[in-house]
Jmol script that loads the backbone (N, CA, C; Angstrom):
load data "model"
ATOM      1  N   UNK A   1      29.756  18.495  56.733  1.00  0.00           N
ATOM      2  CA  UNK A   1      28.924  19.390  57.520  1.00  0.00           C
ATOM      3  C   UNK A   1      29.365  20.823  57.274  1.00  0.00           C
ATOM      4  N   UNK A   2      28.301  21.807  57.147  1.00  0.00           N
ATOM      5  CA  UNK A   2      28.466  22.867  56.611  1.00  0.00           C
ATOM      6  C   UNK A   2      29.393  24.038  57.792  1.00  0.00           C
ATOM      7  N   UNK A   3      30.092  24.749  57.690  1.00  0.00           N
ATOM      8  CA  UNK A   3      30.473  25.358  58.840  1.00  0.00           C
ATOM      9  C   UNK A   3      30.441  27.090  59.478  1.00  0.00           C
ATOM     10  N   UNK A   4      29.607  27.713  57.999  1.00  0.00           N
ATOM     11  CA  UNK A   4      28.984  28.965  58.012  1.00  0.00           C
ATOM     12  C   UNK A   4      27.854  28.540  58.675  1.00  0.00           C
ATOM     13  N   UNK A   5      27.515  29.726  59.653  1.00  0.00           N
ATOM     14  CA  UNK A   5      26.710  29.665  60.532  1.00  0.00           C
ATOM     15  C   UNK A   5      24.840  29.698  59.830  1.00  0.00           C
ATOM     16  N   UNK A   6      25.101  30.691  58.785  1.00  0.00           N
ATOM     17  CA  UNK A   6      23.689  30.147  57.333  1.00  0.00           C
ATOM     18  C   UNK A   6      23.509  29.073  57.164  1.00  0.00           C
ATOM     19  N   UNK A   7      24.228  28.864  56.874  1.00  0.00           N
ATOM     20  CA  UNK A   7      24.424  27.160  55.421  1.00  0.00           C
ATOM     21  C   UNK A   7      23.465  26.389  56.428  1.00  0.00           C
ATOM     22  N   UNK A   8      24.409  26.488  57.884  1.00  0.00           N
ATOM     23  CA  UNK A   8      23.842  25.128  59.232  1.00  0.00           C
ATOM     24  C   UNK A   8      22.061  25.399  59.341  1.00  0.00           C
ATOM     25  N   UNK A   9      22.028  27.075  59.240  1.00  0.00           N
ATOM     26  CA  UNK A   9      20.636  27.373  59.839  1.00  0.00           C
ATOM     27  C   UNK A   9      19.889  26.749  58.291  1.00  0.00           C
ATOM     28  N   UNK A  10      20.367  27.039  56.996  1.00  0.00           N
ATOM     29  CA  UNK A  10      19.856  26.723  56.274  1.00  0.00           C
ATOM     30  C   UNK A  10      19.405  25.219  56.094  1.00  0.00           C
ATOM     31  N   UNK A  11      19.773  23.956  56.424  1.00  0.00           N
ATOM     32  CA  UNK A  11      20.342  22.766  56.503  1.00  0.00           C
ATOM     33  C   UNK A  11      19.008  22.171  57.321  1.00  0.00           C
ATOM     34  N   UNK A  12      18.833  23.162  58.797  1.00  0.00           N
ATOM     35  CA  UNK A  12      17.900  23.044  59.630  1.00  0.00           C
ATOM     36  C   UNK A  12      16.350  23.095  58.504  1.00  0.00           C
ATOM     37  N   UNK A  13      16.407  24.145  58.011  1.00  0.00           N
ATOM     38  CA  UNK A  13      15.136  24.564  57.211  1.00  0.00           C
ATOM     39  C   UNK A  13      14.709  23.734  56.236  1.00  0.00           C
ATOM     40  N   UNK A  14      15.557  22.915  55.366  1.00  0.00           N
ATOM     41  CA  UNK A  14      15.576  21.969  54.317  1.00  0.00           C
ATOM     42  C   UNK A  14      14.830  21.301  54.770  1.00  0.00           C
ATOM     43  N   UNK A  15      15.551  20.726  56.191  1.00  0.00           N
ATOM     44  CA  UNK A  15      14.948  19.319  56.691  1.00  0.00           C
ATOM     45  C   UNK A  15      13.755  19.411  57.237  1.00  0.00           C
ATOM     46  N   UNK A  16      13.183  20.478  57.966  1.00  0.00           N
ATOM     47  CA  UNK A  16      11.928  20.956  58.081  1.00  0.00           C
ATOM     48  C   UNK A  16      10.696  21.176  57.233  1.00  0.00           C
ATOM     49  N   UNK A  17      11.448  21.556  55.987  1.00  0.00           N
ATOM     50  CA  UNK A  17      10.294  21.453  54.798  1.00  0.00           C
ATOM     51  C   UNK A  17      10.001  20.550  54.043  1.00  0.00           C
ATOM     52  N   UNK A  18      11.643  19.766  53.925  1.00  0.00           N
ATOM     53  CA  UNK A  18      11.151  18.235  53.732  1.00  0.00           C
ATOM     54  C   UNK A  18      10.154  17.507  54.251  1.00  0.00           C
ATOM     55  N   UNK A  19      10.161  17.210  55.598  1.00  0.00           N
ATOM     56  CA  UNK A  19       9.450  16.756  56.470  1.00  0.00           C
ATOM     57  C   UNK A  19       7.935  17.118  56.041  1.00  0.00           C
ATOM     58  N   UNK A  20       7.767  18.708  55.755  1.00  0.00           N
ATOM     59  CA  UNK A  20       6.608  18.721  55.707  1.00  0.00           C
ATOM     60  C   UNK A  20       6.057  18.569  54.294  1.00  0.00           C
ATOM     61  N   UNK A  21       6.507  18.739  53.350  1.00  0.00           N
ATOM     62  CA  UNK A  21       6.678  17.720  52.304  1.00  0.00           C
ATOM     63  C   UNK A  21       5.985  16.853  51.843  1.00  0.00           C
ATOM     64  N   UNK A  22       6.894  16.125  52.737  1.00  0.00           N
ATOM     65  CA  UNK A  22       6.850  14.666  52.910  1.00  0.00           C
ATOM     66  C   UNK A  22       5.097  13.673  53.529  1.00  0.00           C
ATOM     67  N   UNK A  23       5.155  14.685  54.257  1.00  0.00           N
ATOM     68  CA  UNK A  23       3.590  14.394  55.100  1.00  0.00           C
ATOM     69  C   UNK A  23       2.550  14.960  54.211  1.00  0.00           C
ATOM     70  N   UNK A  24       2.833  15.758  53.489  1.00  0.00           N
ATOM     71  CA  UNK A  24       1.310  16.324  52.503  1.00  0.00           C
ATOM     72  C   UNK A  24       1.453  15.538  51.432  1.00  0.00           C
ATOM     73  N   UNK A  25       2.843  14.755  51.195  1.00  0.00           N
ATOM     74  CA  UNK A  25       2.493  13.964  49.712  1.00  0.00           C
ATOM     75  C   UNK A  25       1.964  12.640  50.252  1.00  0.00           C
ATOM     76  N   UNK A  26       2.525  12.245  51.317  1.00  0.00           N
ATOM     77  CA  UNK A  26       1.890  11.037  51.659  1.00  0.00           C
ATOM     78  C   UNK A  26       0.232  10.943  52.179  1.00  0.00           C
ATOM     79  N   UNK A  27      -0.278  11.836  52.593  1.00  0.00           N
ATOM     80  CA  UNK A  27      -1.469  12.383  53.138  1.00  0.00           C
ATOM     81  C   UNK A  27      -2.482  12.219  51.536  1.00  0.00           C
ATOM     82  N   UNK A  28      -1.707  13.141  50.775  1.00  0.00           N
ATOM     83  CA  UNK A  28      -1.904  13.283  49.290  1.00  0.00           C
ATOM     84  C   UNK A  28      -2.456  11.448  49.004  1.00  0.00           C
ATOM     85  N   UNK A  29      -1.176  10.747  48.574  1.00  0.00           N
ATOM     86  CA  UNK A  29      -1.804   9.467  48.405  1.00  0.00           C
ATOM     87  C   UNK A  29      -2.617   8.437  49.157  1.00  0.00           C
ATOM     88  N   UNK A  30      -2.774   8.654  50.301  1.00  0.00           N
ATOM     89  CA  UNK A  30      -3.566   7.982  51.589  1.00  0.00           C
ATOM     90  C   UNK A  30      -4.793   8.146  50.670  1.00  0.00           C
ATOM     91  N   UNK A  31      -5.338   9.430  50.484  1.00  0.00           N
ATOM     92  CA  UNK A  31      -6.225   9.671  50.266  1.00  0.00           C
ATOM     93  C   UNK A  31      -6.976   9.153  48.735  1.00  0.00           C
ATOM     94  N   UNK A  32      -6.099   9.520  47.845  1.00  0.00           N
ATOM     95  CA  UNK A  32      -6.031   8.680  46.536  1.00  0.00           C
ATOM     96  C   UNK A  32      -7.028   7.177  46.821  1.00  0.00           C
ATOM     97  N   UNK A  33      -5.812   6.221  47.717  1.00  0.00           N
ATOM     98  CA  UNK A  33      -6.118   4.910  47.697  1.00  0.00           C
ATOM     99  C   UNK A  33      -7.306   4.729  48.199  1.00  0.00           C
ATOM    100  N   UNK A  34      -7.724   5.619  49.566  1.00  0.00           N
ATOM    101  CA  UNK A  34      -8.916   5.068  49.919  1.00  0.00           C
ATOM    102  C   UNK A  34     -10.141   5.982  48.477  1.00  0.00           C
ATOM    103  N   UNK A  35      -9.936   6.295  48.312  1.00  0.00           N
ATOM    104  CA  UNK A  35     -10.962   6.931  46.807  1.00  0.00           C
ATOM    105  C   UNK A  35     -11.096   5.245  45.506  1.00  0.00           C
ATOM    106  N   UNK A  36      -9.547   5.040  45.946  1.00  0.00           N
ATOM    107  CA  UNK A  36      -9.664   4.180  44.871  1.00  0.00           C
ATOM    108  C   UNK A  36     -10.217   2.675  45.370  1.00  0.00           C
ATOM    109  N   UNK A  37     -10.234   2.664  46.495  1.00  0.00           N
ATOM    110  CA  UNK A  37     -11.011   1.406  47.168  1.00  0.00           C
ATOM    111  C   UNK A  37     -11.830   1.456  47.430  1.00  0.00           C
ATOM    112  N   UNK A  38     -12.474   2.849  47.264  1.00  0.00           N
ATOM    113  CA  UNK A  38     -14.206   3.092  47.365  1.00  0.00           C
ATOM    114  C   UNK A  38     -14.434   2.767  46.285  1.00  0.00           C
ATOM    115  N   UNK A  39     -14.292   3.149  45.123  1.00  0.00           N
ATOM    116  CA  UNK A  39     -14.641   2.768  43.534  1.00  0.00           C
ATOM    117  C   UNK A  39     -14.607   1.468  43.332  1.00  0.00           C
ATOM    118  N   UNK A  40     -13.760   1.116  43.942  1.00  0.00           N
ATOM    119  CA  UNK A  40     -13.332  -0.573  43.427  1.00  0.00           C
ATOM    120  C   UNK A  40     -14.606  -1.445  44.328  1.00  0.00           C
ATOM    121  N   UNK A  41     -15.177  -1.008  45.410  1.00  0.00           N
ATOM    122  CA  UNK A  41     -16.219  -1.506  46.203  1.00  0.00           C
ATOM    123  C   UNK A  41     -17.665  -1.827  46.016  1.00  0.00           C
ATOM    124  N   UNK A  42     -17.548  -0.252  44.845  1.00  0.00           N
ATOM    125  CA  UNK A  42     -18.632   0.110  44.199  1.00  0.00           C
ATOM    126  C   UNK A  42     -19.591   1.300  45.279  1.00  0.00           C
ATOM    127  N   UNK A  43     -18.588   1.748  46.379  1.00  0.00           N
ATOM    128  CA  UNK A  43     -19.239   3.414  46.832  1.00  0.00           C
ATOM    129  C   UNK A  43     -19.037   4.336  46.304  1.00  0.00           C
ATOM    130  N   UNK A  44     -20.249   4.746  45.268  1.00  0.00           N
ATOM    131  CA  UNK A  44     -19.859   5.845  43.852  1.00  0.00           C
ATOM    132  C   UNK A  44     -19.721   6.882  45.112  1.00  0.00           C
ATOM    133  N   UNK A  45     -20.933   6.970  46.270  1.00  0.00           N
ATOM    134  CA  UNK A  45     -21.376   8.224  46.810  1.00  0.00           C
ATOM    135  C   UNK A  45     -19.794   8.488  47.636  1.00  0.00           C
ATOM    136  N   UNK A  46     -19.753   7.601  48.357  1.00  0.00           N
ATOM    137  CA  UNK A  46     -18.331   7.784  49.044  1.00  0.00           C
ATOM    138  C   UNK A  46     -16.703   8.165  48.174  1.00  0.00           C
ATOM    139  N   UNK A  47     -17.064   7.555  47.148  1.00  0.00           N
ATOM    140  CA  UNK A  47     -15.973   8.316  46.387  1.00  0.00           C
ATOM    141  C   UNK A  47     -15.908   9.158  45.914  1.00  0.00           C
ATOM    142  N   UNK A  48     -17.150   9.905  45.855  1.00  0.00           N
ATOM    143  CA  UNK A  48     -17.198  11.199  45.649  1.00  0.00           C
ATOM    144  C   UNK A  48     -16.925  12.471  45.994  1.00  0.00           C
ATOM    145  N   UNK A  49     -17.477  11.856  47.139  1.00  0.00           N
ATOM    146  CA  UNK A  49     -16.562  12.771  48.541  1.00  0.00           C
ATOM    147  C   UNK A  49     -15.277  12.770  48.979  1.00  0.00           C
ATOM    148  N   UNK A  50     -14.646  11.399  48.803  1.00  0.00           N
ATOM    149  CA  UNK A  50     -13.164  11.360  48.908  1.00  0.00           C
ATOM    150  C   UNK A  50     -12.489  12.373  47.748  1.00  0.00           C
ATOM    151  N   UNK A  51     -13.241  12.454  46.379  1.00  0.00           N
ATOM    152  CA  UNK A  51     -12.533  12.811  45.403  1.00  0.00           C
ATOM    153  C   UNK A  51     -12.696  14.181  45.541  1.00  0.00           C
ATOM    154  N   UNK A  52     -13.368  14.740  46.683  1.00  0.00           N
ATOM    155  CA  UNK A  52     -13.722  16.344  47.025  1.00  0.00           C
ATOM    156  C   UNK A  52     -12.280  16.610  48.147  1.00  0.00           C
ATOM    157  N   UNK A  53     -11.957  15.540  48.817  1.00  0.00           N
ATOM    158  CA  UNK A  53     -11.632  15.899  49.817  1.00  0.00           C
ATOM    159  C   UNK A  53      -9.657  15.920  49.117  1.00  0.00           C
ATOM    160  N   UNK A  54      -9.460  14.955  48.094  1.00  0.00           N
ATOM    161  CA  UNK A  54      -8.494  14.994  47.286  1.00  0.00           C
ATOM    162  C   UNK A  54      -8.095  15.849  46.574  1.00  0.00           C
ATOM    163  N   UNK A  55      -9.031  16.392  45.417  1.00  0.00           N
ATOM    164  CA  UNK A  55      -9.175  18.016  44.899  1.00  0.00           C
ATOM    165  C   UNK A  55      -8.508  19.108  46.181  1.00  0.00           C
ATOM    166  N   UNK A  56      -9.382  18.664  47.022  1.00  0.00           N
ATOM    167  CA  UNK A  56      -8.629  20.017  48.035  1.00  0.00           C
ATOM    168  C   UNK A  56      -7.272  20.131  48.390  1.00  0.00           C
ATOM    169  N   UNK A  57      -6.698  19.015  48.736  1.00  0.00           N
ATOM    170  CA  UNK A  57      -5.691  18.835  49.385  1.00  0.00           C
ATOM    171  C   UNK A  57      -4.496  18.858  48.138  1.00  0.00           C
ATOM    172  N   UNK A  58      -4.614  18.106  46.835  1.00  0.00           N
ATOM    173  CA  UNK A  58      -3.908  18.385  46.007  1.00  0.00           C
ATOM    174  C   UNK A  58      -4.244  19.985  45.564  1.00  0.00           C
ATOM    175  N   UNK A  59      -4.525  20.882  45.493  1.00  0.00           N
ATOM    176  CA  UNK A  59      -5.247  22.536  45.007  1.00  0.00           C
ATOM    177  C   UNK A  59      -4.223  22.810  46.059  1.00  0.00           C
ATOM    178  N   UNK A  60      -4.218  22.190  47.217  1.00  0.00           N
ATOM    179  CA  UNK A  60      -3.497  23.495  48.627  1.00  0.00           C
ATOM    180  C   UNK A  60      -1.836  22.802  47.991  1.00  0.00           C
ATOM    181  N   UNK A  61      -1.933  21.644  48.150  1.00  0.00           N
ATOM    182  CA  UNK A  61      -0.003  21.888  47.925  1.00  0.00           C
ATOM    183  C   UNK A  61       0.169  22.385  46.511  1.00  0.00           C
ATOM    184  N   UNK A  62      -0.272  22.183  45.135  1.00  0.00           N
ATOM    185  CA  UNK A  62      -0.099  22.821  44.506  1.00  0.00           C
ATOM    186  C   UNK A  62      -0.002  24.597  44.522  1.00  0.00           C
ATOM    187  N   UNK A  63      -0.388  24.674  45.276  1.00  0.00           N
ATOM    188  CA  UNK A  63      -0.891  26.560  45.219  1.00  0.00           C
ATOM    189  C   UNK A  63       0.227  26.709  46.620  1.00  0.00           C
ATOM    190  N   UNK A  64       1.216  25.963  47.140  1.00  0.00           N
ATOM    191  CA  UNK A  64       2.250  26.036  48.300  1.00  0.00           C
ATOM    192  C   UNK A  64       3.590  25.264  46.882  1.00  0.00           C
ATOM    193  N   UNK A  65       3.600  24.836  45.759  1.00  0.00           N
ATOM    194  CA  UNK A  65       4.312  24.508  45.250  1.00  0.00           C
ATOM    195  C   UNK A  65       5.186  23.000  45.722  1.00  0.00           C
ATOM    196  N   UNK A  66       4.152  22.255  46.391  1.00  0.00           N
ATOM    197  CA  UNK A  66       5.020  21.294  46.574  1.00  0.00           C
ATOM    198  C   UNK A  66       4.680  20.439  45.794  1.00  0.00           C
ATOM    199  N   UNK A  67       3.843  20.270  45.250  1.00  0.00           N
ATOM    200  CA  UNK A  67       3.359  19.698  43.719  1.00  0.00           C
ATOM    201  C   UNK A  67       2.959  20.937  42.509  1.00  0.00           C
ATOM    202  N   UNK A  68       3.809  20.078  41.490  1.00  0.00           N
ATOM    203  CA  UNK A  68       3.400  21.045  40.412  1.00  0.00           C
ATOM    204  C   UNK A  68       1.902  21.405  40.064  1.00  0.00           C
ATOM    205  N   UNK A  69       1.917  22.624  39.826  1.00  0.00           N
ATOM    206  CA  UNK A  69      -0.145  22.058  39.581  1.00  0.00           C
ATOM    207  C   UNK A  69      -0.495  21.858  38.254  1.00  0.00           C
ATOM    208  N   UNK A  70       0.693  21.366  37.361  1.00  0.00           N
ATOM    209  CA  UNK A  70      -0.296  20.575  36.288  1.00  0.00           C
ATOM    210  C   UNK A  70       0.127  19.331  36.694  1.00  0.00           C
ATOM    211  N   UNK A  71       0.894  18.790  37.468  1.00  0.00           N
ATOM    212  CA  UNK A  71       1.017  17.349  37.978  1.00  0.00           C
ATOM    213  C   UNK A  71      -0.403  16.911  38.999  1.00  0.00           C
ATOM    214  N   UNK A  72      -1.053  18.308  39.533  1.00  0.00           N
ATOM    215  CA  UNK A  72      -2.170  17.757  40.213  1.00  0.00           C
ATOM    216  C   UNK A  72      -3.527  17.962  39.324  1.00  0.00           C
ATOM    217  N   UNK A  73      -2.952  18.939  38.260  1.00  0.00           N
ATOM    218  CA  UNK A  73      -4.281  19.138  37.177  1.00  0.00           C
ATOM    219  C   UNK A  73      -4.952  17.200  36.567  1.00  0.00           C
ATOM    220  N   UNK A  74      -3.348  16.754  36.472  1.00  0.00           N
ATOM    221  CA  UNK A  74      -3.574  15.628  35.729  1.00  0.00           C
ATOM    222  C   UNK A  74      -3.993  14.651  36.351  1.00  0.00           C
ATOM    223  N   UNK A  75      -3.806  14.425  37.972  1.00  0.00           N
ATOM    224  CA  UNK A  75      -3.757  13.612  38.861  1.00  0.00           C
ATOM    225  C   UNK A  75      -5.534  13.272  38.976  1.00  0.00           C
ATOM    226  N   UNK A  76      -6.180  14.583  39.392  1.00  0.00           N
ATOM    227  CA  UNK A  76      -7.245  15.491  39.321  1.00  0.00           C
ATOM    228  C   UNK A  76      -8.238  14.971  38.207  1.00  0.00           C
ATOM    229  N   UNK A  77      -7.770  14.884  37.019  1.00  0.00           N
ATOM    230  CA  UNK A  77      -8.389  14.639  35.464  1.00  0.00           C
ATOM    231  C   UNK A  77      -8.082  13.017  35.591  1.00  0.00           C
ATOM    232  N   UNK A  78      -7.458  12.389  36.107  1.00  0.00           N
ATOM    233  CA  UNK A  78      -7.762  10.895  35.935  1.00  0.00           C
ATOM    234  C   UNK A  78      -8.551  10.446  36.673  1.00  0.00           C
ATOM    235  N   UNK A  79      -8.373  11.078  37.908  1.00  0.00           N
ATOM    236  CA  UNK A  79      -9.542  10.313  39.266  1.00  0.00           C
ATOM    237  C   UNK A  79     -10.742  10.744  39.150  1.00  0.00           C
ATOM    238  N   UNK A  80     -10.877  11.777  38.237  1.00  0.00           N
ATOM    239  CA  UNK A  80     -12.368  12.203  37.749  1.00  0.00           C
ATOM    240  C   UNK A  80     -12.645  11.211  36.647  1.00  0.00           C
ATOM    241  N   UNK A  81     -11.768  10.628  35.934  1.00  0.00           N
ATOM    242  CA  UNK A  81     -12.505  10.174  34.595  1.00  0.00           C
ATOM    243  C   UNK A  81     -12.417   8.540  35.487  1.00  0.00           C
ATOM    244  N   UNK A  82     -11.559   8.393  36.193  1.00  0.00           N
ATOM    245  CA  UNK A  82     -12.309   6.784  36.675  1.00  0.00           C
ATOM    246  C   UNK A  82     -13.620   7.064  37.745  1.00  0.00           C
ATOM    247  N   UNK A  83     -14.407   8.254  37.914  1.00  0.00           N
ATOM    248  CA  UNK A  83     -15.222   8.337  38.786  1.00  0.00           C
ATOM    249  C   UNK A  83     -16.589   8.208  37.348  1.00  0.00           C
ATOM    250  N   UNK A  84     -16.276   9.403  36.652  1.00  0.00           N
ATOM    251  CA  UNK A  84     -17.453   8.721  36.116  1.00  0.00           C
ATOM    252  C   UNK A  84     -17.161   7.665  35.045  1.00  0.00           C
ATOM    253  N   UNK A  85     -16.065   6.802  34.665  1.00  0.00           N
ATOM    254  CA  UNK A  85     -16.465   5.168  34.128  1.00  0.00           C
ATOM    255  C   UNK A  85     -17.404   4.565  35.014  1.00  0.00           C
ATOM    256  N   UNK A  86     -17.086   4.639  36.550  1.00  0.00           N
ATOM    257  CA  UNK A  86     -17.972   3.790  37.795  1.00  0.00           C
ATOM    258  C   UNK A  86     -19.378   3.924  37.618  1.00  0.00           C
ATOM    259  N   UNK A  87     -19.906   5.148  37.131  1.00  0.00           N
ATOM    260  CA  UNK A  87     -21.159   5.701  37.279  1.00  0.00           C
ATOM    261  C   UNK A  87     -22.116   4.996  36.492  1.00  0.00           C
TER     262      UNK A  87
END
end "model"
wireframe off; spacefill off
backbone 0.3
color backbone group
């Protein structure tokens, strides 16, 4: 345990941004799966919209740096190219 009075406040902040993190990447893939269980259902229209609502959310943490944004460029470029195979 750290014993400069920074380091501790710093320590606090880590774990705070982890946390939040943590909730936009998982939010991140929630969203993925249900896109990908619309496709798999055969709701082109509904996955379309999921794949709007995915774009967004991967664009905001990328542009906050918690994903790289060519890790979401690519993420982005696959769930588009399995949207239109479905079509």
């Amino acid at each position: 345990m750290a014993n400069i009075k920074s380091a501790i406040k710093r320590i606090d902040v880590t774990k705070k941004q982890t946390l939040r993190n943590k909730t936009i990447k998982t939010g991140i893939k929630t969203s993925i799966r249900k896109f990908e269980d619309a496709l798999e259902n055969g709701n082109v229209d509904e996955a379309r919209e999921l794949l709007r609502t995915v774009d967004k959310k991967m664009k905001k943490a990328a542009s906050k740096n918690i994903i790289h944004k060519n890790a979401a460029a690519r993420k982005m470029s696959r769930l588009s190219k399995k949207l239109g195979m479905a079509n």
